[in-house]
C-alpha positions, -999 to +999 in steps of 0.1 A: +780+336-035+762+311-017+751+287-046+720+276-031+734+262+001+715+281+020+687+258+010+699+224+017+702+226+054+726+199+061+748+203+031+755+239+045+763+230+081+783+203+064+796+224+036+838+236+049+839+274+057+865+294+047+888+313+077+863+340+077+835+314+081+819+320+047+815+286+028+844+274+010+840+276-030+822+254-049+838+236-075+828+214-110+834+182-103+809+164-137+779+163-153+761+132-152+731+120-173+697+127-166+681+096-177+701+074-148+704+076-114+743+083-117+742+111-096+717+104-068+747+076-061+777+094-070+768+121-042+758+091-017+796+078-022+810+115-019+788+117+011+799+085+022+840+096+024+832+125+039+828+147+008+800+170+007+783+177-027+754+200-047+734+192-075+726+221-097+705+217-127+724+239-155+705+262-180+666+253-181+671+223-160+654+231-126+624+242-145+623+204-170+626+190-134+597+204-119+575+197-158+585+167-170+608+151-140+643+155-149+667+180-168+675+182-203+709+190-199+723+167-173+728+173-135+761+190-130+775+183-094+798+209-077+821+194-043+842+221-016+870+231-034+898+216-009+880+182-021+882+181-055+912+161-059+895+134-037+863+137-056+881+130-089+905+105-071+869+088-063+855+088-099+881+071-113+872+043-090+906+024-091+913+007-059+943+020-041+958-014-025+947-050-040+945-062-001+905-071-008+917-093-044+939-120-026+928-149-022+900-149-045 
């Protein structure tokens, strides 16, 4: 299954291939609103630590896109499996080492 890749150019040169050279599987990582721009930046800091990402538009939501310019139900965004953990490390956006908070 290709999930769309095929279509995003970049994201599928990008995308980590399996041994066999197939791209590796995608997996959930959330589903963000569709009335923000949550996901636009959430996928710009993925991209940012090297993670690639897709944006899929679950149920009916490619086609309230297109009509009324965004989905009903959300954006869901899928990462390369081997990145998940990362991904989710990333969300939770607590800072590993307080090096940057000294001093202030």
């Amino acid at each position: 299954m290709s999930w769309g890749l095929h279509k995003f150019g970049k994201a599928y040169d990008a995308w980590p291939k399996t041994p066999e050279g197939e791209p590796e599987e995608p997996a959930f990582l959330v589903n963000c609103s569709p009335l923000d721009m949550n996901a636009e930046m959430l996928c710009s800091m993925l991209e940012a630590y090297g993670i690639q990402s897709v944006i899929r538009y679950p149920g009916d939501g490619a086609f309230g896109k297109v009509v009324i310019g965004m989905s009903g139900n959300g954006v869901d965004i899928f990462v390369p499996k081997s990145s998940l953990s990362d991904a989710q490390e990333l969300l939770k956006g607590e800072p590993e080492h307080d090096e940057l908070q000294e001093g202030i």
